[in-house]
N, C-alpha and C positions, 0 to 999 in steps of 0.2 A: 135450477128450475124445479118447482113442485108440481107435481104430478093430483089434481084435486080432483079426479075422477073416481067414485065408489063404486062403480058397476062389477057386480063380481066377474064377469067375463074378462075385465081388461087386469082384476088385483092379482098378485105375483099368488100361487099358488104352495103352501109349503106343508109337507108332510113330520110330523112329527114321530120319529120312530121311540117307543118304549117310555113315553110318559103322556099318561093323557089327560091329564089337570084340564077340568071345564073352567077352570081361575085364568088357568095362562092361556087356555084357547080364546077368550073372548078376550086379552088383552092385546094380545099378539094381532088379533082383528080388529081393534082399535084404533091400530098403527097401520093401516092400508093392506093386512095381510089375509088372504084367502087361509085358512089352518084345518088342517085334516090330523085325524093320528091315527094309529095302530101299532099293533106289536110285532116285531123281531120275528116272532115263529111264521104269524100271519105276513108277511115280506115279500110274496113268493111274486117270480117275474110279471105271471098273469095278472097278479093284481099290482103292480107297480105300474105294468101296462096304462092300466085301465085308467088307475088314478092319476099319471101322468101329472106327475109333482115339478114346478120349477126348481124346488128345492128339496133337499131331504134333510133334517135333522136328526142326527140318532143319540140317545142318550147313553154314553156308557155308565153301563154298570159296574159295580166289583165284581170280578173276573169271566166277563165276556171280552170276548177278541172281537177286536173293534176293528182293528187293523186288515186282517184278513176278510171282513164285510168290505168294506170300502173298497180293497183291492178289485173283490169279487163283482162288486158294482161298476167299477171301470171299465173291467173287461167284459163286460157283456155290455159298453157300448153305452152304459146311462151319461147321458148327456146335463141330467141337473146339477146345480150346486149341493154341495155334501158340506155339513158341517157336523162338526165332535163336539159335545159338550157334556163335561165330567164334574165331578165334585173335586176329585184331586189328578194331577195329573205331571209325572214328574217332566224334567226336558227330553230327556229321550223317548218316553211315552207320546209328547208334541210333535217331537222330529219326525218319528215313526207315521205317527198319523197324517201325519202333510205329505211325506212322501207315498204315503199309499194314494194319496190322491184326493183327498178332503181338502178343502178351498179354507177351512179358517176351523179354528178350537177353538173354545170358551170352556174356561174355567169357573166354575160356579162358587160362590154367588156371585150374580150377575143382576143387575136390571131389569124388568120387561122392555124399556125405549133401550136399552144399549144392546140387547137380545136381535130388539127389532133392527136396531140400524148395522148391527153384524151382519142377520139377515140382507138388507138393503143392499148392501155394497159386497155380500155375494153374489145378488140377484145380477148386479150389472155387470159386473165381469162376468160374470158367465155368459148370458145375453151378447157379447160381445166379442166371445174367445170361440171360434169354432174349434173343432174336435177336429185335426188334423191327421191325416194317413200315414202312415210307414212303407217310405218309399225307397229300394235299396235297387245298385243294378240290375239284380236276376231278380227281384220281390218287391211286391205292393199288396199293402195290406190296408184295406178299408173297415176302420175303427166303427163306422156310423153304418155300414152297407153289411159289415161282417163276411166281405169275402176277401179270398186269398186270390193273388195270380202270379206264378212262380213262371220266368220264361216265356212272359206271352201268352201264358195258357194259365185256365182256372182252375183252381184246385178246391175238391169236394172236402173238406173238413169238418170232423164233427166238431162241437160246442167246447168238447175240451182240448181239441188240437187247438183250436182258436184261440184260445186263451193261453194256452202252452209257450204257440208260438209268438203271440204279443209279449207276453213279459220278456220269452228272451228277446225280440226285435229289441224293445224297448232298451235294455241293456246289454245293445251289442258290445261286445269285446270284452263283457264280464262275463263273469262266472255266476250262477244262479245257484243257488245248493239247492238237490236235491230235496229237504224239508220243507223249504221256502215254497217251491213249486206245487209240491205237495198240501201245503198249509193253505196256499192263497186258491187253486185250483180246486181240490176237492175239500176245504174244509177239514185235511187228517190233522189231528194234533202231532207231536214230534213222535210221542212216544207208541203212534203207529205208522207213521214213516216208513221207518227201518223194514219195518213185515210188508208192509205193501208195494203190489208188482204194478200195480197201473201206473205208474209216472214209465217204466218201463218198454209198456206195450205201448203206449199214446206216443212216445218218441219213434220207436222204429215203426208206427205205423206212419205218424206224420213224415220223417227222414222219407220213406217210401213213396208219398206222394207228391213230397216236393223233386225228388232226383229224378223221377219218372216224366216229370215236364221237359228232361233235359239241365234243371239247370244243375250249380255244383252244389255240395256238401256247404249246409250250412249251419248246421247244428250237431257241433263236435260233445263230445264226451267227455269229464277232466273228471278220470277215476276215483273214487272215493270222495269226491263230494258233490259233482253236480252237471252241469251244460253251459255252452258257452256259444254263442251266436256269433260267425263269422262272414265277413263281405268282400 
């Protein structure tokens, strides 16, 4: 069934991150698409807020980390469809990008209608997948609410314990390395990793507010390369 309503209040809204061609903005609106754009630097939460995109498209560049945005957008709970779209992009560049959490890749060249109907059948899975909680014995963690409750009781977290502790949820009974956490959370590249103490402090402060609810240890230590979430 087709949808033949043009009213811009009801058209799927999509943000275009880091290309802003007035050629593919009005073609991509052609196709039933509400299209906004801005840049990468310009990206910041408040204005993600505001513009409140069903979708985000970002365009990678040669040598921007695409993968650690994405992640970064998860964890602070963005609920829209994310799509990748590169000029070249090898398989494990693809795999990366999905598992960080982007709903679909394109490889360019592409079409404007094939553009658009990737878009499309973002828009409705998304529309149709809620964003589900991390629910453990001693732990609930509310993805869309952004709070923690360890033990029955709430736990005051700040923005990057939050994020800390989602990835490891998310990958209980793995191991996390250190870099990883570091890369996806603050944005460090590898090669300040190593120097930096805040992955450090943000574990034994979080450890500290979760054992204090009563419950057990759940964020073990696996020496020389990272953390591991246990239940």
């Amino acid at each position: 069934m087709t949808c033949l309503e043009t009213d811009e209040r009801t058209q799927p809204s999509v943000l275009l991150v880091g290309l802003g061609s007035p050629n593919l903005l009005s073609k991509l609106g052609a196709h039933g698409l509400r299209v906004s754009c801005t840049d990468l630097r310009d990206l910041t939460p408040g204005r993600l807020d505001a513009l409140s995109p069903d979708l985000i498209a970002y365009f990678q560049r040669e040598g921007v980390e695409i993968v650690s945005t994405v992640q970064r957008q998860r964890l602070d709970g963005v609920g829209a469809g994310i799509c990748v779209i590169s000029s070249t992009a090898s398989s494990a560049d693809r795999i990366a990008i999905l598992d960080a959490g982007a709903d679909d890749h394109v490889v360019m060249p592409c079409t404007v209608p094939e553009l658009a109907a990737r878009f499309r059948a973002v828009l409705r899975r998304v529309r149709w997948a809620p964003i589900e909680d991390l629910v453990f014995p001693e732990l609930t963690i509310s993805i869309t609410g952004r709070t923690v409750h360890a033990n029955g009781r709430w736990v005051d977290v700040s923005r990057q314990e939050f994020s800390v502790l989602v990835v490891l949820a998310k990958n209980v009974g793995c191991v996390v390395r250190r870099e990883d956490l570091l890369r996806t959370v603050w944005a460090l590249p590898v090669s300040m990793a190593a120097r930096s103490n805040v992955l450090n402090v943000c574990i034994s402060s979080l450890r500290g507010k979760l054992e204090a609810t009563g419950a057990g240890r759940m964020i073990h230590t696996v020496r020389g390369i990272g953390y591991v979430f246990r239940v």
